[in-house]
C-alpha positions in Angstrom: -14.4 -41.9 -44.4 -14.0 -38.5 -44.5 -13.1 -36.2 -48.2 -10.5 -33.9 -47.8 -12.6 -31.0 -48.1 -15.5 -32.2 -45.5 -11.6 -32.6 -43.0 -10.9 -28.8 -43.9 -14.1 -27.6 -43.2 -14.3 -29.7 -39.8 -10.8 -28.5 -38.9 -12.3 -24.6 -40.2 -15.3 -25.0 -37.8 -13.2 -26.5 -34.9 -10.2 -23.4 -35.1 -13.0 -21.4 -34.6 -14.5 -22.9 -31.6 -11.0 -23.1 -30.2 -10.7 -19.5 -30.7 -13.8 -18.4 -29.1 -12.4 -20.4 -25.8 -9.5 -18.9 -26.2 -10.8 -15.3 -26.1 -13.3 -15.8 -23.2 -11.3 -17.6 -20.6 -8.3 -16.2 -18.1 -7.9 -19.3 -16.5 -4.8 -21.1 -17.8 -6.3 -25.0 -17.1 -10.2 -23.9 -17.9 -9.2 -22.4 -21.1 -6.7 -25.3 -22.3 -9.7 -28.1 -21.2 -12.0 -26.3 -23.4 -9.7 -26.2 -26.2 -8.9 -30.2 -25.9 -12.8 -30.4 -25.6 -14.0 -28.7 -29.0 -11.2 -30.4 -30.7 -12.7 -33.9 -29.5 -16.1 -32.6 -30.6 -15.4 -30.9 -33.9 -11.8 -32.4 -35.2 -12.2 -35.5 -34.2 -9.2 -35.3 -32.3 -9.9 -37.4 -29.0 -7.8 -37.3 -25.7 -6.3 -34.8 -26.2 -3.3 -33.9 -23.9 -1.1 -30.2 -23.0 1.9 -30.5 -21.4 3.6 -27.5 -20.2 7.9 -27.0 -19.1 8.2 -26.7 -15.5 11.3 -24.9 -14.0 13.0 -28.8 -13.2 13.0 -29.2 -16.7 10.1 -32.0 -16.5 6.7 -31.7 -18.9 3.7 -31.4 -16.5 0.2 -32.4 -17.6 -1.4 -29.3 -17.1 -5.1 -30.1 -19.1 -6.4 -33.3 -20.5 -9.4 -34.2 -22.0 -10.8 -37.9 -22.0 -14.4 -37.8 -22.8 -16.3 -40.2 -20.2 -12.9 -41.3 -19.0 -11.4 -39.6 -15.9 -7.6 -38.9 -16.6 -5.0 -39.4 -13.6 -3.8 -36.1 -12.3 -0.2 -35.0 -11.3 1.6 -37.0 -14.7 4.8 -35.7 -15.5 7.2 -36.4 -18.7 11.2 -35.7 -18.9 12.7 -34.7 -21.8 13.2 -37.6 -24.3 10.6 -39.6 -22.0 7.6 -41.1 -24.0 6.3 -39.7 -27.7 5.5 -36.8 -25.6 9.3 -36.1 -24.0 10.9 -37.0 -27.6 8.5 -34.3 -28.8 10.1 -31.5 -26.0 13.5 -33.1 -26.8 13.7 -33.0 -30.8 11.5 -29.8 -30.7 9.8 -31.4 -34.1 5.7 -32.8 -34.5 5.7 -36.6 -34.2 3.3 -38.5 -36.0 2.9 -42.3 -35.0 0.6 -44.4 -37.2 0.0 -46.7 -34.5 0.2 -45.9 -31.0 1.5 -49.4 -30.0 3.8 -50.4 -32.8 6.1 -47.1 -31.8 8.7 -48.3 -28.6 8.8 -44.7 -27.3 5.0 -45.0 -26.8 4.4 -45.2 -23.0 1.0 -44.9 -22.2 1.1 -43.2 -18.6 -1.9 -41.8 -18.9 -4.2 -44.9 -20.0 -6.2 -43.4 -22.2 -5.2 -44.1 -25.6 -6.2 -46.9 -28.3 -3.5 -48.9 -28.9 -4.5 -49.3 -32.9 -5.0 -46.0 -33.7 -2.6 -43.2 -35.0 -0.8 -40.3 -32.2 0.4 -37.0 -33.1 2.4 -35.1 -30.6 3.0 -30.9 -31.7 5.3 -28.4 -30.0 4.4 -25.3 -28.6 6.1 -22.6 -28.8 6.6 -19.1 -27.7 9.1 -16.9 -29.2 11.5 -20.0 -31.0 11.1 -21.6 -27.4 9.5 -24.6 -27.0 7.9 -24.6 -23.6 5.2 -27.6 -24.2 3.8 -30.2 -26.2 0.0 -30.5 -27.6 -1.0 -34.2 -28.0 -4.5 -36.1 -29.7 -5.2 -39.2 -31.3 -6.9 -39.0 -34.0 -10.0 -41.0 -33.3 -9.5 -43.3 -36.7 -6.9 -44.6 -39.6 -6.9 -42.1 -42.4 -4.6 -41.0 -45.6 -4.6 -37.4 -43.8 -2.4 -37.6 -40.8 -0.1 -35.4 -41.9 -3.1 -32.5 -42.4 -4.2 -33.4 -39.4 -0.7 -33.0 -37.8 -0.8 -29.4 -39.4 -3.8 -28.5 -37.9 -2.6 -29.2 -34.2 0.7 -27.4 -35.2 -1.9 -24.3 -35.6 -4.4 -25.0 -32.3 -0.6 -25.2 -30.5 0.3 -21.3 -32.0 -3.0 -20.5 -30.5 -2.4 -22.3 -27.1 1.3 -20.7 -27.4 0.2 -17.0 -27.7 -2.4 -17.8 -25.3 0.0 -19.4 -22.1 2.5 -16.4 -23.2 -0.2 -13.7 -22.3 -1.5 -15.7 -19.4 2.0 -16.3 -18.3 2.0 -12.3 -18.6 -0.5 -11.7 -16.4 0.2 -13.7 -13.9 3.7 -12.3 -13.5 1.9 -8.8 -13.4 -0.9 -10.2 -11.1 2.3 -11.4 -8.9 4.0 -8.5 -9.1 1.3 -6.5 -7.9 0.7 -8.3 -5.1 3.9 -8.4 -4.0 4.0 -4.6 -4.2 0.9 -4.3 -2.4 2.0 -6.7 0.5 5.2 -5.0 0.6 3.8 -1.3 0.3 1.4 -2.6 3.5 4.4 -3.8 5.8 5.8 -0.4 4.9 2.8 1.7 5.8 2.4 -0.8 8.9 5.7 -0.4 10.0 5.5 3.5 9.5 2.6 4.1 11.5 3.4 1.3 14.0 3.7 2.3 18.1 7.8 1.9 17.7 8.1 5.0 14.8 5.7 7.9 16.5 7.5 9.7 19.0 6.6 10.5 21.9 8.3 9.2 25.6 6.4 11.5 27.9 3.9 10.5 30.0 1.1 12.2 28.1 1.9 10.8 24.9 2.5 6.8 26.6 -1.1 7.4 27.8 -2.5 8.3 24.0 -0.3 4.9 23.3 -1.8 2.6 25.2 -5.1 3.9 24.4 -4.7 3.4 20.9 -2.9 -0.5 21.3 -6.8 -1.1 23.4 -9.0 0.9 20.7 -7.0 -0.5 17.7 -8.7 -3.9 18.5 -12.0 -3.6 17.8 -14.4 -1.3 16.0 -15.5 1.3 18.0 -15.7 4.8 16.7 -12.9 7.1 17.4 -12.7 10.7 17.9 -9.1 12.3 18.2 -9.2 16.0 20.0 -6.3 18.1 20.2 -4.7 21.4 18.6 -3.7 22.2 14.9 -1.1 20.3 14.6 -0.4 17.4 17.2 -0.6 14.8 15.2 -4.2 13.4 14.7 -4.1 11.9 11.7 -1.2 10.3 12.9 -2.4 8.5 15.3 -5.4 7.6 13.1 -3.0 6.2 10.8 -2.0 4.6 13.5 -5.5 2.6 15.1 -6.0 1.8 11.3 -3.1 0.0 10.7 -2.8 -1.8 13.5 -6.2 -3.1 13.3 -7.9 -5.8 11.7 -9.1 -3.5 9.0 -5.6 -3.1 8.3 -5.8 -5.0 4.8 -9.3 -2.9 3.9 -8.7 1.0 2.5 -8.1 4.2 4.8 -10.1 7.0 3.6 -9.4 10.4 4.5 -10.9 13.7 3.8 -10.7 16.8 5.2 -14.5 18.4 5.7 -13.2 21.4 6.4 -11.7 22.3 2.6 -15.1 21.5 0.8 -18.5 23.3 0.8 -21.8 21.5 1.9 -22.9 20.9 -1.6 -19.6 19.0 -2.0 -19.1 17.0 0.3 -22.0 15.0 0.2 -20.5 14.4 -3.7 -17.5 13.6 -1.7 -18.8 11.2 1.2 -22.1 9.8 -0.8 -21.2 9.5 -4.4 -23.5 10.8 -7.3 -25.4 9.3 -10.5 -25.0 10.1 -13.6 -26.7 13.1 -14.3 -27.5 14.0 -10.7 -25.9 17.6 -11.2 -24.2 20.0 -13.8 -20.6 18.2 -14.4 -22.2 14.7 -13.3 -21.1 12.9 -16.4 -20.1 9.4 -14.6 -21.4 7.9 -11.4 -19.4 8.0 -8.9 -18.5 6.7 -5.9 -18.5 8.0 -2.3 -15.7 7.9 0.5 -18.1 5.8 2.2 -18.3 3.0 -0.9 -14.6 3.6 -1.2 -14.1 2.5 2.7 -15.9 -0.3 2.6 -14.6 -3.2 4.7 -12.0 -0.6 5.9 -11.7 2.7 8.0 -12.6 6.5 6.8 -11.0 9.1 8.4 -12.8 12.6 8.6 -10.9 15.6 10.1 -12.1 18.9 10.8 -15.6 16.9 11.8 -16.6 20.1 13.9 -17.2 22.4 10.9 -19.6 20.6 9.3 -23.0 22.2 8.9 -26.1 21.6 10.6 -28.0 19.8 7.8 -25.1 17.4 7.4 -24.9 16.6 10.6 -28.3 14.9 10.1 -27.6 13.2 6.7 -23.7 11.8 8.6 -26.0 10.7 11.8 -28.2 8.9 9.5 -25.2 6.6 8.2 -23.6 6.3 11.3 -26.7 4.6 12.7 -27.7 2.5 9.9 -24.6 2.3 7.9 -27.0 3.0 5.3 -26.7 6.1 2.0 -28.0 6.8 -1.0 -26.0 8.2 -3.6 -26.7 12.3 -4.8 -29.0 11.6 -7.4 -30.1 8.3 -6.5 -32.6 6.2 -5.4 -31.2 2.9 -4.2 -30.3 2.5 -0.5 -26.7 1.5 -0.4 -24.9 -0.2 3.2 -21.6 -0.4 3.7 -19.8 -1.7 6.8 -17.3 1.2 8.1 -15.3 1.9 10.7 -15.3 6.2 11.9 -12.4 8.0 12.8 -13.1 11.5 13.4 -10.7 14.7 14.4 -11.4 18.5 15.3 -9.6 20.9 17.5 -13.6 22.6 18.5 -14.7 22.3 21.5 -17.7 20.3 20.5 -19.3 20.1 24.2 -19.6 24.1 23.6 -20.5 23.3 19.8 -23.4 21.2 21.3 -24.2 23.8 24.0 -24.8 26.8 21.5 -26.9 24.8 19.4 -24.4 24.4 16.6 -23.6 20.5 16.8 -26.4 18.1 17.4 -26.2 16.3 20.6 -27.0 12.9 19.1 -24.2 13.0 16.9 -21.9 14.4 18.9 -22.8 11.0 21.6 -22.5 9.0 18.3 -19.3 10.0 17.3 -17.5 10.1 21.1 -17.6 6.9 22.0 -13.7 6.8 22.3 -12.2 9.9 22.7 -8.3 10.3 22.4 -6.8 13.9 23.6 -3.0 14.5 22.1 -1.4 16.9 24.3 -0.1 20.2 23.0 3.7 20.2 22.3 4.4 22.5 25.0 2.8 20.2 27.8 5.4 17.0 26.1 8.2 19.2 26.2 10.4 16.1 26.9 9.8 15.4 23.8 11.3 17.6 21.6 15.1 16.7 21.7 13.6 13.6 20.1 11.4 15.2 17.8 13.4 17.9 16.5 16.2 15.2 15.7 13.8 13.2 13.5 12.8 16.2 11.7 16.1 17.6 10.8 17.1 14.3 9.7 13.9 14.5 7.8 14.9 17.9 6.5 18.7 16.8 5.3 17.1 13.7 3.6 14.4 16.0 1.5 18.0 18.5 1.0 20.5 16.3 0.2 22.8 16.9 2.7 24.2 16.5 6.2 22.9 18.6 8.9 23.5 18.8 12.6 21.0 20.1 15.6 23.6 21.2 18.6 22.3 21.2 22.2 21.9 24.9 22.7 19.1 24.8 19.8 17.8 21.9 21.1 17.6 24.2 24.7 16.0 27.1 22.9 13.6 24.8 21.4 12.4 23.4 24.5 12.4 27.2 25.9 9.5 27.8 23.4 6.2 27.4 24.0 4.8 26.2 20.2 1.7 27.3 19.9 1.4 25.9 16.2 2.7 22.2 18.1 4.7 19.6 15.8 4.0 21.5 12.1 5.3 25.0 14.3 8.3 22.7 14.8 9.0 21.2 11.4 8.5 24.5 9.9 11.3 26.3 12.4 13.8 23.9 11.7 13.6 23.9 7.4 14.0 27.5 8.0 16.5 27.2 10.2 18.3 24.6 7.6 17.8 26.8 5.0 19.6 29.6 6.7 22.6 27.3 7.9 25.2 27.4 4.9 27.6 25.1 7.2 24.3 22.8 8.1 25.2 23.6 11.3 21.9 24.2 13.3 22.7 25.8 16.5 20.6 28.6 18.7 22.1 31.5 16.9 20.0 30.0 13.6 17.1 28.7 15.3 17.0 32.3 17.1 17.3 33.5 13.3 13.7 31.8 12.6 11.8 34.1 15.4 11.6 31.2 18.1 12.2 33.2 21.4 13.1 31.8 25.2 8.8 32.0 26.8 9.0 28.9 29.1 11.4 27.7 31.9 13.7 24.8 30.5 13.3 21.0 32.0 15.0 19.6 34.7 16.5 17.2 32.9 18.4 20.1 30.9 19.3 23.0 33.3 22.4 21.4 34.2 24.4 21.2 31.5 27.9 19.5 32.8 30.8 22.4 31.8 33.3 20.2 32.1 31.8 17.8 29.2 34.8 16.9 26.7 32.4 16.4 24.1 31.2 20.1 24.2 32.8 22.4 22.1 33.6 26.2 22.9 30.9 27.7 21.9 28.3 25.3 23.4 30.1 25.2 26.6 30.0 29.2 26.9 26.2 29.4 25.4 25.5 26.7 28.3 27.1 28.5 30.9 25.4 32.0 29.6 22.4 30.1 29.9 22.4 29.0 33.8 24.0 32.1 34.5 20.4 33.7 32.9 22.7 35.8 30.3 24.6 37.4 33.3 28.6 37.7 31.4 30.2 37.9 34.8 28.2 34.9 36.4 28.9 33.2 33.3 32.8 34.2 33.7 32.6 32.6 37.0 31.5 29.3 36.3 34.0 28.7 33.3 36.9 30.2 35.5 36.9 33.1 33.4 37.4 36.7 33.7 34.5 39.0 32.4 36.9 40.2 29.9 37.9 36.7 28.6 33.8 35.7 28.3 32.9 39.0 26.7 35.6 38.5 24.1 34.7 34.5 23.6 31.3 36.1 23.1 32.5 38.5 20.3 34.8 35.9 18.2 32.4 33.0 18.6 29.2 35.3 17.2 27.0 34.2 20.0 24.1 36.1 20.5 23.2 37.6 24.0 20.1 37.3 24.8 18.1 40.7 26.3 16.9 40.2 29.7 
């Protein structure tokens, strides 16, 4: 029979092995086991039970401990159901001298001796009871009700414990579900459906994408400043099964030599002045995924070599270091060089240029898709009036003029032409008067599908109809006046009170 004092100093030793548990454990059921486990072996506290408050309202057995016994699993309690339900329902400790003498006693999970006492304790977190902490003490003593204290203080510690677990999780949740949602957004923004593009040329990039997208294959996007490569390598990314792995980018044009081996490789600690961390590379960072590397024709000659060493082996060491790192990658490179001249002069290796053009994709220029820009221009004003805050509206004589340009700066030429042509429009009207306004100037012949614009179209207002008839009249008033039924007198004053204006031939 235990003193008092040896109880206290048992209870002492066994708050403290509770607490260690407690500390070292992020798993809710691991960390609850451990705790019923070092109060069997230091409190002689034996089968000991948590219940935790489901949503239904029911008390599930969420850690048991039974010694050489194996408890059952899936054992569930309502509210005023058992010692342990009457414990959830009065929200008070229960203390039962003798299991089996008490008619609320229900035994579900088998363990318990029938002779001895059972304490049932509440658990709490913030004045809310949301479980019970059960034990049997494992023989008849005077101090039941010391012993009841003591499990009222291992359930504070459980209580605290589920509460920041519980916390956790719900972060852990919340995370996820901003990540999953984040990725159907960045899928659905680079999917096929949202680039743009319904010309024949740009169908063609398309479909080899959907192919290349598949597998793993090395990709290597040519086409002018501004076409849209990392678009489309957006694009292969995300719809392939690296999608869930990281998309690297970096541009190797913006960064010395010195750099960008920092940059792609990683350094130690120490490696170089400013080193004060190891860090790592693009190529660490990409691991499992996809790294992107524009502007992969202005890299030096030297590395060139150290690049065609990882792309063989998939294998780096870091600046600094000494231990061979591999990663499994997948390449996406861009350049607008010509790199079969590159190679020629002696300013790109061969090897690497073979190694990194094993699937090239050419985007067209804009002026070769110009079929495309009704569509395009349309999504980037909408773009623009989002980013102003207001309505805008493209007419079809600046769409015309647009498609009369030849854009030698492509899509970003575009974009920029219309925010300053938003800019200038007070009304948000954008018609050819404000794009003419930016510096865009007629250089090409317009499309079929838009020299014949119909007059007689009810939903084109005066000053469209007369621009479109100045326009297949090739600025000539008089021919103009003859198509609209007009005298040269009533076009040339139209001309004057709608400010349209003329074109120089």
């Amino acid at each position: 029979m235990q003193t008092r004092s040896e109880l206290i100093e048992c209870e002492l030793e066994a708050l403290f092995e509770v607490g260690k548990v407690l500390n070292r454990s992020l798993n809710l059921p691991t960390a609850l086991e451990g705790v019923l486990q070092k109060l069997h072996q230091y409190a002689q506290m034996q089968y000991g039970v948590v219940t935790l408050l489901r949503e239904s309202g029911e008390l599930m057995v969420n850690a048991a401990y039974a010694g050489g016994k194996l408890p059952p699993g899936g054992i569930k309690y309502q509210a005023g159901e058992g010692i342990i339900g009457s414990v959830m329902e009065e929200k008070n400790t229960i203390i039962i001298e003798r299991a089996g003498q008490d008619p609320r006693f229900v035994g579900k999970l088998g363990l318990y001796e029938l002779h001895l006492p059972f304490i049932g304790v509440p658990i709490y977190i913030d004045k809310q009871v949301i479980g019970v902490l059960a034990a049997q003490p494992s023989q008849f003593d005077e101090f039941l009700h010391e012993r009841a204290r003591f499990l009222e203080m291992v359930a504070q510690f459980i209580g605290q414990t589920v509460r920041l677990m519980w916390e956790i999780e719900k972060e852990r949740q919340d995370l996820t579900d901003e990540r999953d949602h984040l990725r159907r957004t960045v899928r659905s923004h680079f999917g096929f459906d949202n680039i743009i593009g319904h010309s024949t040329a740009m169908q063609k990039v398309f479909e080899m994408v959907r192919q290349v997208s598949k597998w793993g294959t090395t990709v290597l996007i040519r086409g002018e400043s501004g076409t849209g490569k990392e678009l489309i390598a957006n694009a292969v990314h995300y719809n392939s099964p690296r999608h869930n792995g990281a998309f690297i980018k970096l541009n190797c044009a913006a960064l010395p030599e010195t750099l960008l081996e920092s940059e792609l490789f990683g350094h130690e600690k120490g490696a170089f002045s400013g080193a004060i961390t190891q860090r790592k590379g693009r190529f660490e960072r990409a691991d499992g995924g996809t790294l992107f590397l524009d502007e992969i024709g202005e890299i030096s000659s030297t590395f060139q070599a150290k690049l065609l060493r990882v792309l063989q082996e998939g294998e780096f060491e870091r600046v600094g270091g000494t231990r061979t790192l591999k990663v499994d990658v997948r390449i996406i490179t861009a350049t607008n060089v010509n790199l079969e001249e590159a190679v020629e002069h002696g300013n790109f290796r061969e090897d690497l240029y073979y190694r990194l053009n094993v699937m090239p994709i050419k985007l067209p220029p804009l002026n070769e898709r110009s079929e495309d820009i009704p569509e395009l221009a349309s999504f980037l004003v909408d773009k623009i009036a989002k980013g102003q805050g207001r309505k805008l509206q493209l007419t079809d004589s600046a769409i015309r003029l647009l498609m009369r340009h030849n854009w030698p700066g492509n899509v970003r030429e575009l974009e920029n032409c219309l925010e300053r042509a938003a800019i200038m429009s007070e009304s948000g009207v954008i018609d050819r008067s404000t794009i003419s306004l930016t510096g865009v100037e007629e250089k090409i012949p317009v499309t079929r599908e838009y020299q014949g614009v119909d007059l007689n179209d009810e939903n084109l207002d005066e000053r469209e109809r007369v621009i479109a008839a100045l326009e297949q009249a090739g600025w000539v008033q008089a021919k103009a006046a003859r198509l609209l039924n007009m005298t040269p007198r009533q076009i040339a004053y139209r001309i004057q009170t709608l400010d349209i204006k003329l074109r120089n031939i």
